[in-house]
C-alpha positions in Angstrom: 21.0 0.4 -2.5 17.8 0.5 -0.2 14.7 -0.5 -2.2 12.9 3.5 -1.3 16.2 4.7 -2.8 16.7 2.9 -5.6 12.8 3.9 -6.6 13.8 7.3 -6.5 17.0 7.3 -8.4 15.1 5.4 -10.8 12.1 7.1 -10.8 14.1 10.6 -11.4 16.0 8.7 -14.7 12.9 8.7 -15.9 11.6 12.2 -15.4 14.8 13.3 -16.5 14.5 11.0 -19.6 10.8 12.6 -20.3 11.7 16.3 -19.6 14.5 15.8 -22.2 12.4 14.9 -24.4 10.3 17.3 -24.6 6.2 17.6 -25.2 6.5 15.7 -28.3 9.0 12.9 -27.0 5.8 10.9 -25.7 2.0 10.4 -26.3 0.2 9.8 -23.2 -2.7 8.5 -25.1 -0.4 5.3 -25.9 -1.3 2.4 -23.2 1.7 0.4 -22.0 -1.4 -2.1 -21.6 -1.9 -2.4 -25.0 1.3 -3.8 -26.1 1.5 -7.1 -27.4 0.5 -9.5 -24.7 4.7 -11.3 -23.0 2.7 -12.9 -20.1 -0.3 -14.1 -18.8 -1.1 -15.0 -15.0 -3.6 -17.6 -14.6 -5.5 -17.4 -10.9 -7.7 -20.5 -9.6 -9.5 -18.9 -6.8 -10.0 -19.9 -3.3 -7.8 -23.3 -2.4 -6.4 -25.1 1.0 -8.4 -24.1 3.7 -10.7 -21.9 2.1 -12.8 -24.3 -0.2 -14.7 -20.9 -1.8 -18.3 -21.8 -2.6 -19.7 -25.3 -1.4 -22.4 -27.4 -2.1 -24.1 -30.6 -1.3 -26.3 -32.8 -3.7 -27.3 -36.1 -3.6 -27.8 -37.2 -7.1 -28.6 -41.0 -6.8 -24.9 -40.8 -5.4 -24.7 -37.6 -2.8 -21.4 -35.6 -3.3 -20.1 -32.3 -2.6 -18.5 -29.7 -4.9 -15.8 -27.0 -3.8 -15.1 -24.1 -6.3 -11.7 -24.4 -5.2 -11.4 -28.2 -6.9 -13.8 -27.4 -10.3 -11.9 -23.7 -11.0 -8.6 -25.2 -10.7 -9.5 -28.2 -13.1 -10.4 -25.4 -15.7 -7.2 -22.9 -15.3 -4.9 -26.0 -15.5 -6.6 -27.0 -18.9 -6.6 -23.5 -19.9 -2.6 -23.2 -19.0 -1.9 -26.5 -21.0 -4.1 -24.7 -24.0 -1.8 -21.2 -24.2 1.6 -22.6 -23.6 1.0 -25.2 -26.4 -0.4 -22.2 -28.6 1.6 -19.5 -27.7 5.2 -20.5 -26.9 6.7 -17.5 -26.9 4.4 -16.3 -24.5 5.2 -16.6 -20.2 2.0 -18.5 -18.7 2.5 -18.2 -15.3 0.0 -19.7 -12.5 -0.7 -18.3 -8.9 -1.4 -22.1 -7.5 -1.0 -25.5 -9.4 -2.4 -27.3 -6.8 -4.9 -27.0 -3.6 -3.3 -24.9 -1.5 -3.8 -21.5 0.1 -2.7 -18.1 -1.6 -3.4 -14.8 -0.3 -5.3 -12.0 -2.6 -2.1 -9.9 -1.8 0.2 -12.4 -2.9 -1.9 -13.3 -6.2 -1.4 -9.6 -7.1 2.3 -9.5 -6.1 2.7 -12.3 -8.2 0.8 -10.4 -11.4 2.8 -7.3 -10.3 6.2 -8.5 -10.0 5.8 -10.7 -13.6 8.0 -9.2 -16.3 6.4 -9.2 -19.7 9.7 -8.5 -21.5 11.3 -5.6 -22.9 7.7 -3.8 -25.4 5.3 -6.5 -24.0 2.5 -6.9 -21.5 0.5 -8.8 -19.0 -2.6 -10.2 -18.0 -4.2 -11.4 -14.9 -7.2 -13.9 -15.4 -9.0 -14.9 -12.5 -11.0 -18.3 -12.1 -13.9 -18.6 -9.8 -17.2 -20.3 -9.5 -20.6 -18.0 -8.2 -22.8 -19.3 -5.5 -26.1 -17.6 -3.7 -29.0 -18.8 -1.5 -31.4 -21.0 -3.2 -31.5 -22.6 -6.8 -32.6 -20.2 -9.0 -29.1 -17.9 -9.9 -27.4 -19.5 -13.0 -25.6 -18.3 -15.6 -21.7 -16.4 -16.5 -20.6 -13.2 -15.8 -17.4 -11.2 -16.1 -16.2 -9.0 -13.6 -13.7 -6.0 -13.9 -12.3 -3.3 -11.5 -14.3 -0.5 -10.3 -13.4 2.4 -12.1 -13.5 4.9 -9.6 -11.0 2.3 -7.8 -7.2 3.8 -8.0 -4.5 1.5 -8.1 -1.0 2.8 -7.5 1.9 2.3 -10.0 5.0 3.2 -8.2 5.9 3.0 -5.0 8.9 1.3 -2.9 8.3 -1.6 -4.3 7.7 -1.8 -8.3 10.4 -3.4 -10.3 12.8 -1.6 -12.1 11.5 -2.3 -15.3 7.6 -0.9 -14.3 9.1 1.8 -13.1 10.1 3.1 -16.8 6.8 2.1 -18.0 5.0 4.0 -15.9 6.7 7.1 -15.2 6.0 8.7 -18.7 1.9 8.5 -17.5 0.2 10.4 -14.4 -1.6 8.2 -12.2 -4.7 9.3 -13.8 -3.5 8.5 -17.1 -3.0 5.2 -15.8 -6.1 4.4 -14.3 -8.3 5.4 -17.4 -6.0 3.6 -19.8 -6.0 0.2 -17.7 -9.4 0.9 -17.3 -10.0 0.4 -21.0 -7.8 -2.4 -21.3 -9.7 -4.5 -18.9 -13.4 -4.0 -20.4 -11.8 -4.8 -24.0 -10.0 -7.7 -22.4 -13.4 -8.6 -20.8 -15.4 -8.2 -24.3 -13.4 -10.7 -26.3 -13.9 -13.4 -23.4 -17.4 -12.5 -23.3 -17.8 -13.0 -27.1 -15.7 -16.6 -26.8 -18.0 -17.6 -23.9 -21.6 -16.7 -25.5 -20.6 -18.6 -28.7 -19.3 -21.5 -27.1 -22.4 -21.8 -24.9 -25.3 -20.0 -26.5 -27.7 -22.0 -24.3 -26.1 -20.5 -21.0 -26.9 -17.1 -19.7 -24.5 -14.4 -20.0 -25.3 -12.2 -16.8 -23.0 -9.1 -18.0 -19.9 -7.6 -17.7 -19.6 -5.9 -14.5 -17.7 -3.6 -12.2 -16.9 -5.3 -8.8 -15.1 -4.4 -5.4 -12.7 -7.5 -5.5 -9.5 -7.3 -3.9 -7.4 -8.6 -6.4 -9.0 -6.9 -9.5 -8.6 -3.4 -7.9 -5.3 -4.3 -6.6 -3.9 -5.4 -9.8 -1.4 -3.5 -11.9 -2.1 -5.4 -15.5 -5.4 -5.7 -17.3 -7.5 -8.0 -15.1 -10.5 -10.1 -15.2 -12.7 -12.3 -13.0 -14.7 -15.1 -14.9 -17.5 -16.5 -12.6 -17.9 -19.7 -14.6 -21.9 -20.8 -13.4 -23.4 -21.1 -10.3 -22.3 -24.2 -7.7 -25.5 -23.1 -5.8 -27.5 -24.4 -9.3 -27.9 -27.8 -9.4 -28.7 -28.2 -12.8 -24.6 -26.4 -12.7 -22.8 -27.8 -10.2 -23.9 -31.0 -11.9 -22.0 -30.3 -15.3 -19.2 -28.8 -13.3 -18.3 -32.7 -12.4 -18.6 -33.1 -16.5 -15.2 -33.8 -18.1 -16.0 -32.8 -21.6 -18.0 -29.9 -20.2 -14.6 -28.7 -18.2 -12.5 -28.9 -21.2 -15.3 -26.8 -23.2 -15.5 -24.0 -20.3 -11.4 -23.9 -20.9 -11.2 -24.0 -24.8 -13.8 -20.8 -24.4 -11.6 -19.0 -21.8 -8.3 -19.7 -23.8 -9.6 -18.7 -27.4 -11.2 -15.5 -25.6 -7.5 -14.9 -24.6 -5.9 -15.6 -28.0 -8.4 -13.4 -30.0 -7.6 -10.9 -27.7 -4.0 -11.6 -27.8 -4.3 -11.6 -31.4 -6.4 -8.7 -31.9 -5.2 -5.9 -34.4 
């Protein structure tokens, strides 16, 4: 069957499904981005060719940091954390090593990710900030816009979205996602400003990124510290302080995976 037909057929199952049964068959209200959490997608920015953020010091030694290197470093460690912690759960990354993924493909691969049968995903996105001069430092989160739309069904979805979507309008959708991702984005928040106190936490904000407004799953950017800083980029080359940035990501997924 051609993929635009089979979306239909499967797309009408579904409405007839819902019309049969009736106003009370379904609550609206209920997210299918709140179920318990089947999968999570793991996204090192940048990579290959496009080194993301760059910087030269010469610290006694001169050397040059990539975001594409340090952000990889952490989303491996982080991976290695939540499959030895949560077997049962799919951690699935966009790159494993240093090569070149397109924002299109990093949300195809979040899209096309089946959680399982009553079970959802998550995109988390790894990147390091960088601006002119010194002076920036600090985390920060970033979401989706909320005025962004994404679109749910088309040619293309999976069979199994298509079911999990078609009970919600569009609208529905976008608010309810839109909820998941700041809630998703508060318990990271909370791992990250206990785990370093010292650092500053810059906010939680809405952002015009690609990948984040293309994305069909709760979603979140981390911007880890500032390769621009020196005082940053320096740590960034710190083993232990890698493996602490990681422990805070992954137990700001698992109390969120946890949650109530």
């Amino acid at each position: 069957m051609r993929p635009l037909h089979r979306f239909f057929a499967a797309l009408l199952c579904c409405i007839v499904v819902t019309t049969t049964l009736g106003s009370d068959g379904f609550d609206p209200t209920i997210s299918p981005f709140s179920l318990p959490v089947g999968s999570v997608i793991l996204d090192a920015g940048h990579g290959g060719h496009d080194p993301g953020a760059t910087s030269d010091y010469g610290e006694g030694e001169e050397f040059v940091i990539q975001e594409k290197d340090i952000v990889l470093d952490v989303m491996l460690r982080v991976t290695d954390l939540l499959t030895a912690w949560f077997p049962d759960i799919v951690v699935v990354t966009t790159r494993d090593d240093d090569r070149f993924i397109s924002l299109e493909d990093r949300a195809a691969i979040a899209a096309a990710t089946n959680p399982g049968v009553g079970r959802s995903s998550l995109l988390v996105s790894i990147h390091a900030n960088s601006t002119v001069g010194n002076g920036a430092s600090g985390m920060e989160l970033l979401i989706k816009q909320t005025d962004k739309q994404v679109r749910f069904l088309d040619p293309q979805v999976p069979d199994w979205a298509i079911s999990r979507f078609a009970n919600h309008t569009s609208g529905d959708l976008n608010r309810l996602l839109n909820r998941e991702n700041l809630l998703l984005a508060s318990y990271i928040r909370q791992s990250l400003v206990t785990r370093f106190p010292s650092v500053r936490f810059r906010g939680i904000k809405e952002q015009d990124v690609w990948v984040l407004n293309a994305s069909r799953v709760p979603s979140i950017l981390i911007e880890i510290g500032f390769v621009s800083n020196q005082e940053e980029a320096l740590l960034m080359q710190d083993e232990g302080w890698k493996a602490e940035m990681a422990e805070a990501i992954a137990h700001g997924l698992a109390n969120y995976i946890n949650r109530d």
